[in-house]
C-alpha positions as CSV (number, residue, x, y, z in Angstrom):
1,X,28.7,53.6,-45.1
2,X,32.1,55.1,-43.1
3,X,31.1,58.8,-43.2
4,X,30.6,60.7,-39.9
5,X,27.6,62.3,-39.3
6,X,29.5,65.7,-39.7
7,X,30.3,64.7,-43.6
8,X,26.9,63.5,-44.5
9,X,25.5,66.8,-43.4
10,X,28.2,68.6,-45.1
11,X,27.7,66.7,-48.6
12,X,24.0,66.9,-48.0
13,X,24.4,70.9,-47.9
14,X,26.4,70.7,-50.7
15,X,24.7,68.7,-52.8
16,X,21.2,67.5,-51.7
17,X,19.4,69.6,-49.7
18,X,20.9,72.7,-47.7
19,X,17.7,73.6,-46.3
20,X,16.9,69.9,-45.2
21,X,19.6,69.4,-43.7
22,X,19.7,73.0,-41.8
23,X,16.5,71.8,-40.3
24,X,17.0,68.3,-39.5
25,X,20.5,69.2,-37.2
26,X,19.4,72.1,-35.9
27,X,16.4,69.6,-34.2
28,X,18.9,66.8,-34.0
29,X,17.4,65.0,-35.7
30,X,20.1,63.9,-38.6
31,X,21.7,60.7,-36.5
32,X,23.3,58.0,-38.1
33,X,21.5,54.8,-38.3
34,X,23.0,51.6,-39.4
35,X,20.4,48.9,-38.5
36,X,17.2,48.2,-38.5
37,X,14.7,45.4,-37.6
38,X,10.9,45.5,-37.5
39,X,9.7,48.4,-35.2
40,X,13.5,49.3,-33.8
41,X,16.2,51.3,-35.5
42,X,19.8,51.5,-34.2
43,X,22.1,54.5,-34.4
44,X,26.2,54.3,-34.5
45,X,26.4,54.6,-30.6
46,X,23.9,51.3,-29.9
47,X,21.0,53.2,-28.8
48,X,17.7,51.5,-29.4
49,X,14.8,53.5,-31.3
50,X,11.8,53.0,-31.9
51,X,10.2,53.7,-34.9
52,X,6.2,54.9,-34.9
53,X,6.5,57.3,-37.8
54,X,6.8,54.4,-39.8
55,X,7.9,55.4,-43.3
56,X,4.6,57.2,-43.4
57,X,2.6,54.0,-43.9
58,X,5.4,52.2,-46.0
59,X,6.5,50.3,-43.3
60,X,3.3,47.9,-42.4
61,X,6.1,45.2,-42.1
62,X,8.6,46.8,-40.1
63,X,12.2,47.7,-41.5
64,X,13.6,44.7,-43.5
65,X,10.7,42.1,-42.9
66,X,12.9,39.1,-44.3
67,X,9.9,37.5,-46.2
68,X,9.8,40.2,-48.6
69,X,13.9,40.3,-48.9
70,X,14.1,36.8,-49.7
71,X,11.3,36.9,-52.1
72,X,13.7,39.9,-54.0
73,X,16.7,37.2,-53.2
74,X,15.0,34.6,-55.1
75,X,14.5,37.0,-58.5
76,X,18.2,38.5,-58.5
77,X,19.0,36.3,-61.5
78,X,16.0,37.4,-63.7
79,X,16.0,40.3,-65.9
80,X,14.8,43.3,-64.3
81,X,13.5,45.4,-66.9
82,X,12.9,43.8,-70.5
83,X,10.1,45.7,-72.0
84,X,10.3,43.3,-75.3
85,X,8.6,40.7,-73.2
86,X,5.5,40.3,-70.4
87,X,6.5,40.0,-67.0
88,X,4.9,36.7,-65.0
89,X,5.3,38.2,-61.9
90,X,3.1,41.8,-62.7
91,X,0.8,39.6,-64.1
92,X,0.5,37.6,-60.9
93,X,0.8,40.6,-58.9
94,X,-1.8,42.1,-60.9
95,X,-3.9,39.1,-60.4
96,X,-3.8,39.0,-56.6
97,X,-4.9,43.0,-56.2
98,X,-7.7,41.8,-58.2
99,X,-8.5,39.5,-55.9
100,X,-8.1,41.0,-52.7
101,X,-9.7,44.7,-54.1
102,X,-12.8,45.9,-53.4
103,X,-15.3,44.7,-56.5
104,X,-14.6,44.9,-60.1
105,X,-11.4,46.4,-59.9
106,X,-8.9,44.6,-62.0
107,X,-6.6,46.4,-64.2
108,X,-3.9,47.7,-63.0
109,X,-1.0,49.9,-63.9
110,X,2.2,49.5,-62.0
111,X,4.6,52.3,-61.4
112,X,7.1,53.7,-58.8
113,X,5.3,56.0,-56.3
114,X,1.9,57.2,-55.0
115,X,2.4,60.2,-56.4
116,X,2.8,58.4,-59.9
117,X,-0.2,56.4,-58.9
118,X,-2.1,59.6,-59.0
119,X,-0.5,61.4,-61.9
120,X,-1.9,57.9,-63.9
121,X,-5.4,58.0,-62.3
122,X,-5.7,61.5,-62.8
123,X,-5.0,60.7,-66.8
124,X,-7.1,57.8,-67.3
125,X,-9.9,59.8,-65.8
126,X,-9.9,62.8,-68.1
127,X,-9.2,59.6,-71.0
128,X,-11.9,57.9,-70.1
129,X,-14.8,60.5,-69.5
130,X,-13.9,62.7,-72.6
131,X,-14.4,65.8,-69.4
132,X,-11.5,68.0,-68.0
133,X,-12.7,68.7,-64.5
134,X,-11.0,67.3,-61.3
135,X,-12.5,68.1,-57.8
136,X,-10.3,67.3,-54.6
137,X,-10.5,68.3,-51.4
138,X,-9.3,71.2,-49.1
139,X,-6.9,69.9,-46.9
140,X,-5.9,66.6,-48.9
141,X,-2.3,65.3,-49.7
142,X,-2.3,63.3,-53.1
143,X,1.7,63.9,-54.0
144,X,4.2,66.5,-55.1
145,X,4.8,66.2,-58.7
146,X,2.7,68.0,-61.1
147,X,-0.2,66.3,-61.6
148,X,-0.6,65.4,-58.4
149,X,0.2,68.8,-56.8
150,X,-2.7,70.4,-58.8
151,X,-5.2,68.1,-56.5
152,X,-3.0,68.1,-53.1
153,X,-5.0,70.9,-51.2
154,X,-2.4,72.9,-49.4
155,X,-1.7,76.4,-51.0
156,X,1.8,76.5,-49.1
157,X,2.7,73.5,-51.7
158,X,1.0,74.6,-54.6
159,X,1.9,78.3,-54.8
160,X,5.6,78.7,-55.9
161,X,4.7,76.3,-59.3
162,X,1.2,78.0,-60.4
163,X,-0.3,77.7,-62.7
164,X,-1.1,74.5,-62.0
165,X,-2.8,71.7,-64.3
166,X,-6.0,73.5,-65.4
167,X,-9.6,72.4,-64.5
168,X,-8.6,71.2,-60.7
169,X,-11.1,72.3,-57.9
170,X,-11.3,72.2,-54.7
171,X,-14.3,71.4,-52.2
172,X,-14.2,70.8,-48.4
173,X,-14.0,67.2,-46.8
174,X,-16.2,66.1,-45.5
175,X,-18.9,68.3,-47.2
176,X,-21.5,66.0,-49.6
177,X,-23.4,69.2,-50.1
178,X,-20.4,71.0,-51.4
179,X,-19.7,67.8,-53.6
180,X,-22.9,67.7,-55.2
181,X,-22.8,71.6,-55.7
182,X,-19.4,71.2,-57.8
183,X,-21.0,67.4,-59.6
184,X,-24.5,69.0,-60.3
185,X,-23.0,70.5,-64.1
186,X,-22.1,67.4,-64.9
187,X,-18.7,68.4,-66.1
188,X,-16.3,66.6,-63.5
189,X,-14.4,63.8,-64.7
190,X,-13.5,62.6,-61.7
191,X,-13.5,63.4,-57.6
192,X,-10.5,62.2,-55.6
193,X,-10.7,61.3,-52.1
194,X,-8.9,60.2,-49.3
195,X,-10.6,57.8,-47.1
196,X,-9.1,59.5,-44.3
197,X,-7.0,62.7,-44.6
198,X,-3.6,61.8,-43.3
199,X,-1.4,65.1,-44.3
200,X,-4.0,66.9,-43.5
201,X,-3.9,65.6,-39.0
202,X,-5.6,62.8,-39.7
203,X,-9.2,63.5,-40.2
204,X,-11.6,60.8,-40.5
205,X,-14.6,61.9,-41.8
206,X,-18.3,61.4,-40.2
207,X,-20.0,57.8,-41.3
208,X,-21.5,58.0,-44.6
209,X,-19.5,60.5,-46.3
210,X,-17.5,58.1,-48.9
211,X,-20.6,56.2,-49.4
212,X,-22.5,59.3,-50.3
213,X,-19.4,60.3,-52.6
214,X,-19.6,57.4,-54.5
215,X,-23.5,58.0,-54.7
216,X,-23.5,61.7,-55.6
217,X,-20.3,60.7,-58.8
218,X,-22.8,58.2,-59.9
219,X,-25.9,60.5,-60.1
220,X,-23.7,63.3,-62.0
221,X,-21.1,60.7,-64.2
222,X,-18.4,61.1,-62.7
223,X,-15.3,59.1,-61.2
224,X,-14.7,58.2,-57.8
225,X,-11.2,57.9,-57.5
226,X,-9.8,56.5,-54.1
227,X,-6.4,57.4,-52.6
228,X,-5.7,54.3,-50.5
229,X,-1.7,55.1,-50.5
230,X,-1.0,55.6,-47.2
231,X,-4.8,53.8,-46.0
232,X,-3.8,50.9,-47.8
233,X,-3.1,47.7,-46.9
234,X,-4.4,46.9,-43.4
235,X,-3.1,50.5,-41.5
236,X,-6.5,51.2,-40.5
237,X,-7.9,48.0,-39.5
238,X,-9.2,46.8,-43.2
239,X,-7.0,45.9,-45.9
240,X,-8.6,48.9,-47.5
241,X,-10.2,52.1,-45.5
242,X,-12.8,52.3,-48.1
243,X,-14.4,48.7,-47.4
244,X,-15.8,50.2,-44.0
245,X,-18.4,51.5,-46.4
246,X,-18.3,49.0,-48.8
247,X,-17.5,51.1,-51.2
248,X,-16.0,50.3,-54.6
249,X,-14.3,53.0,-56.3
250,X,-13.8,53.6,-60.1
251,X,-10.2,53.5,-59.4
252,X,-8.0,53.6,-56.8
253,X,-4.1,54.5,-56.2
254,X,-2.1,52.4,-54.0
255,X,2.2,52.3,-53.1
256,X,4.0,52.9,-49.3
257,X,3.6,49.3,-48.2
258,X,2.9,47.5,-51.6
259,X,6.5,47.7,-51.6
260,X,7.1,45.8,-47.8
261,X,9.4,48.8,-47.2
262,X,12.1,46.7,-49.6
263,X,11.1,48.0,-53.2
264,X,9.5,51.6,-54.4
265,X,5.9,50.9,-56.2
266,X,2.8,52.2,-56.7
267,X,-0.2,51.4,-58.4
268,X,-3.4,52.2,-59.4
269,X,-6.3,49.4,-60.3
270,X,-9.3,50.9,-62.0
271,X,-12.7,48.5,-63.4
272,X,-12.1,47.4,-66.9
273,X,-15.1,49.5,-68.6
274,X,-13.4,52.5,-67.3
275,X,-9.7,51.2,-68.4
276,X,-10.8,50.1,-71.4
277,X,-12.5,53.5,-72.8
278,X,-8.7,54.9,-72.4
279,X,-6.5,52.4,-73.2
280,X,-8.0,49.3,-75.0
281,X,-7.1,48.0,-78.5
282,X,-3.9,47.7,-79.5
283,X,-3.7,51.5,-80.7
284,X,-3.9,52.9,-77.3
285,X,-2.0,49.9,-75.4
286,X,1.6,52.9,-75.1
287,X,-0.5,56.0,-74.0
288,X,0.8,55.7,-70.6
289,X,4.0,53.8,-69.6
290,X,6.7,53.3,-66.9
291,X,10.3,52.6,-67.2
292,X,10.5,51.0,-64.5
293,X,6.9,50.2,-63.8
294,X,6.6,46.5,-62.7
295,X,10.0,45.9,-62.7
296,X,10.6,41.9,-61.3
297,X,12.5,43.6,-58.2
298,X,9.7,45.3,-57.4
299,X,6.9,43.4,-58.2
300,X,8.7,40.4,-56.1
301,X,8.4,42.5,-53.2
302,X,4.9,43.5,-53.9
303,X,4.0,39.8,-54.4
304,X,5.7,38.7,-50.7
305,X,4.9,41.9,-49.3
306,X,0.5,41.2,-50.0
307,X,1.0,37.2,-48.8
308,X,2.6,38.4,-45.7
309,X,0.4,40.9,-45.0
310,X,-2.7,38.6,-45.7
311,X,-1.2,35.4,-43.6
312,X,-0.6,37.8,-40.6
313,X,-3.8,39.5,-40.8
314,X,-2.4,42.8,-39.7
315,X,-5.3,44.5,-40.5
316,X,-7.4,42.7,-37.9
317,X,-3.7,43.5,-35.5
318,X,-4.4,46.9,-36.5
319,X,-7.6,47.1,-35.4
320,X,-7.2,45.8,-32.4
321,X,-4.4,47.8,-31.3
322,X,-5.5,50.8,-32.5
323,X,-8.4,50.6,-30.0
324,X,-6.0,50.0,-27.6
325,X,-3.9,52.7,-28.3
326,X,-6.5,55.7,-28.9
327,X,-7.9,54.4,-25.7
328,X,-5.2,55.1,-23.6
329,X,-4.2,58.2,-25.3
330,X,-7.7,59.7,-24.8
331,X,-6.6,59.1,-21.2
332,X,-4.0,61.9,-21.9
333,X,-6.3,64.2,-22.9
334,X,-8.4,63.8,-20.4
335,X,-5.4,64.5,-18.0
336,X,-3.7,67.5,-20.0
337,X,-5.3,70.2,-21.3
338,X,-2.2,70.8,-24.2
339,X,-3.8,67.9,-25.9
340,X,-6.7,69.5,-28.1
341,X,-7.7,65.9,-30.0
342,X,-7.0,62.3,-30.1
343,X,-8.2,61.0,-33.3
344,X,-7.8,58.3,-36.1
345,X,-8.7,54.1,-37.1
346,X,-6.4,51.5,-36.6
347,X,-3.2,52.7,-36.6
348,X,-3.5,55.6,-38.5
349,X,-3.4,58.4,-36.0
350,X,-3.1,61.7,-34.8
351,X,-2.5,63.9,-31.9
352,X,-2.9,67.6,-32.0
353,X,-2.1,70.1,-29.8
354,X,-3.5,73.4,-28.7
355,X,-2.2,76.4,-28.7
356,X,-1.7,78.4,-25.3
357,X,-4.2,81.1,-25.7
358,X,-3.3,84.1,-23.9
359,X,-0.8,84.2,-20.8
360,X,1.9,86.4,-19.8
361,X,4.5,84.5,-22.1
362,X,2.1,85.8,-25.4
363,X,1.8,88.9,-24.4
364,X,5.1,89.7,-23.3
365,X,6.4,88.3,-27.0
366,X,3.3,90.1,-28.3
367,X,1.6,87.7,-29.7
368,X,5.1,85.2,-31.2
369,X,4.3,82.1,-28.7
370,X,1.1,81.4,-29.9
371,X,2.7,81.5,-33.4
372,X,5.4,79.3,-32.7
373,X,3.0,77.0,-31.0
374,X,0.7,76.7,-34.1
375,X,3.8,76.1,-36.6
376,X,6.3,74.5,-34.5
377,X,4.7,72.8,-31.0
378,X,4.3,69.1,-33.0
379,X,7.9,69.0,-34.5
380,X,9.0,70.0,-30.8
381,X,7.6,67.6,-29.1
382,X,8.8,64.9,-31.9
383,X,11.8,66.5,-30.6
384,X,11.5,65.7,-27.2
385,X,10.7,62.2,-28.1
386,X,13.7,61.3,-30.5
387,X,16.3,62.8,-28.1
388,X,15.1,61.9,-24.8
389,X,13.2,59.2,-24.9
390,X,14.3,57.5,-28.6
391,X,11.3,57.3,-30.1
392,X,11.1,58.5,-33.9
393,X,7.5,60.6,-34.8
394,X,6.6,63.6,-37.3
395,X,3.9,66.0,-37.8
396,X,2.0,66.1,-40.5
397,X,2.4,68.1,-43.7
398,X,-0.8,69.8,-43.8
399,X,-0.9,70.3,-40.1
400,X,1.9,70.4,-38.0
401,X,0.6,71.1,-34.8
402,X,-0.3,67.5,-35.2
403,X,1.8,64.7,-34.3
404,X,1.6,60.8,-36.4
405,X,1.3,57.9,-34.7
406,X,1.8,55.7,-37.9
407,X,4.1,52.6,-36.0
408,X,4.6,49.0,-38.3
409,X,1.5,47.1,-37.9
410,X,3.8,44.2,-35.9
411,X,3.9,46.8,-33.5
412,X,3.3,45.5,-30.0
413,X,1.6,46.5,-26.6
414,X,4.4,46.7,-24.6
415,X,6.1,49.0,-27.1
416,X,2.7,51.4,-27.6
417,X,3.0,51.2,-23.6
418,X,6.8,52.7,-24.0
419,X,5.4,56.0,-26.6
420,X,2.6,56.5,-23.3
421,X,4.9,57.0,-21.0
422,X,6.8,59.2,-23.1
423,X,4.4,61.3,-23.8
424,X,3.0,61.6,-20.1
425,X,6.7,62.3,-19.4
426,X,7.0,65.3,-21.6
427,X,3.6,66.3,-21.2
428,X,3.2,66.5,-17.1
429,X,6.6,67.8,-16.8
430,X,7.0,70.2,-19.4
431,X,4.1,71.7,-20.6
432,X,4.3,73.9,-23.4
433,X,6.9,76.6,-22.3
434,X,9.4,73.4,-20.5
435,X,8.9,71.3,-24.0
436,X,10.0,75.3,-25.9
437,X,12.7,75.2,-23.2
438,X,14.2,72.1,-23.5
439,X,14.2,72.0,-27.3
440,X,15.9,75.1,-27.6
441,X,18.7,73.5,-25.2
442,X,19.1,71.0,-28.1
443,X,19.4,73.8,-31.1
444,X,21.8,75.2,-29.3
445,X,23.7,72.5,-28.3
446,X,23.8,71.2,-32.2
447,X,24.7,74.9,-33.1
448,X,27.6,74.4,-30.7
449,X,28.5,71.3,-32.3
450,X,28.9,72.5,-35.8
């Protein structure tokens, strides 16, 4: 808890990640935080930050909300992990996703991640349908590990570890033509889906296209599986983003703020017809386990973490701020012509940048500003908000000309007020050679540091 900043980067090069840790100094972007409370994080010197990337939608809470620390306070004594016995707290867990999930959803597998969550719905699928197939979408995030990677659409991820899991295809979102073109054989075990694309720049599709996913795997037998991980839990103004089309998937994966930002779980809940064909009867009860899957730590947390969430109705919050915000940031964009979309629901959302087409900049570097502005632009002007004006973003995997706006959903006015300001700051006196500019003067003064 002592080190300098200078020895966790050095043992982080060492041991960790080199290339991580190149890239997160050279932006300045490696400072040492000690405390954190709700929307704000503090660094060693005092200064204030505040924090709208939001642990990527793990952090619905806030940092440490002390409901869901006291509820993993109360459990210390317990055994953690005792797999000769049945844990009363995954049970009740269990039983209040059930209650509070869309429809006949009601089994449910715990594990440790989202990307586990997938790796397990991707299984039962294929053990429940007797069919190989997977369809996901171009574009789509669904998790690193194996599994998962096979149906995250993003060939930059996927290409150093081919071949992948066989029988995974990709369609374009947003594309219910497309879909039925890939369904029609009636070979697919399942189609997985994000209710909105968040990796991908947040992209919400047009009305009606879950809804006509869910029709289209009905006509042609297969699965709808859901990814409500980082949709989950109120960010975008329902406790679940697929409930704005009342639809009720086969199964669906859930972690990030299951865990109130305390614990790591995931889960997937799946109707019992479909969960049954894989694993009921006592002889196929083991096919698919955890270690540490529904641990009482975790589970605790996941238990405080739903009541809390419920009790403060933060989806409602969500989607009232969310107007609120999107609102005033379409103001930007009508005001700066850097701004190529505002887009999102609740407080899931995105703002992409263009890229400055032509000038004598471009041509002079024949062609490299452009380039730099389609691969770096969002993580510079994340840049520009974390050293200047302390206020923590990120781009988006998929896209990262496209910054997140993914704050705690206890987030407040006043504080959404502070990011506007910011960004009219950076954006009316920098443009996008002054925001190149000034975040060069902060590589090289970390490269000076070293």
């Amino acid at each position: 808890m002592e080190f300098s900043r200078q020895e966790v980067r050095d043992l982080y090069r060492r041991h960790v990640n080199p290339g991580l840790a190149g890239m997160l100094s050279l932006l300045d972007f490696d400072k040492a935080f000690i405390r954190a409370e709700g929307v704000a994080v503090w660094d060693r010197e005092g200064n204030r930050y505040l924090d709208f990337l939001g642990g990527y939608g793990a952090l619905n809470l806030g940092h440490n909300p002390p409901e869901v620390l006291d509820a993993v306070k109360k459990v210390m004594e317990r055994p953690n992990i005792l797999q000769a016995s049945l844990n009363p707290l995954a049970a009740a867990l269990a039983h209040n996703l059930a209650r509070v999930t869309p429809g006949d959803l009601e089994r449910v597998f715990f594990c440790n991640s989202g990307t586990e969550a997938v790796e397990g719905a991707l299984k039962l699928a294929r053990a429940a349908t007797g069919k190989v197939k997977i369809l996901y979408c171009q574009n789509s995030f669904h998790g690193k590990s194996f599994g998962s990677l096979s149906v995250t659409g993003r060939e930059k991820y996927q290409r150093p570890f081919t071949p992948l899991l066989p029988g995974c295809e990709a369609v374009p979102y947003d594309d219910l033509e497309a879909l039925e073109a890939k369904l029609a054989g009636g070979d697919v075990a399942a189609f997985i889906v994000e209710p909105i694309q968040g990796e991908g720049g947040v992209i919400v599709p047009r009305d009606g296209y879950l809804k006509g996913a869910r029709e289209l795997c009905d006509r042609y037998g297969a699965l709808l599986i859901v990814d409500e991980i980082q949709t989950g839990f109120g960010r975008t103004g329902r406790l679940f983003a697929c409930e704005y089309e009342d639809v009720v998937p086969d199964i669906m994966c859930l972690a990030k703020s299951l865990g109130g930002g305390v614990m790591p779980i995931g889960a997937y809940i799946a109707r019992p017809v479909i969960w049954d064909k894989a694993y009921g009867g006592m002889d196929k009860a083991l096919l698919h386990t955890s270690t540490f899957g529904g641990n009482t730590l975790a589970v605790a947390a996941g238990l405080a973490a739903l009541e809390s969430i419920l009790e403060k109705d933060l989806a409602k919050r969500a989607a009232a701020l969310g107007s609120f915000f999107l609102e005033k940031l379409r103001r930007l964009k009508g005001k700066y012509t850097i701004i190529k979309d505002v887009r999102g629901r609740g407080l899931l959302i995105g703002l992409e940048f263009n890229q400055p087409v032509g000038g004598w900049l471009d041509r002079l570097t024949r062609g490299k500003v452009n380039a730099l502005a389609g691969e770096y632009f969002g993580s510079l002007v994340a840049g520009e908000l974390m050293n200047k004006h302390h206020i923590i973003t990120a781009y988006t995997l998929n896209n990262p000309n496209v910054i997140r706006l993914e704050p705690p959903l206890i987030v407040t006015e006043e504080e959404m007020q502070q990011v506007l300001t910011a960004l009219e700051s950076i954006l009316s006196g920098y443009g996008f050679i002054g925001v190149t500019l000034s975040s060069a003067k902060t590589v090289l003064g970390s490269l000076l540091k070293r």
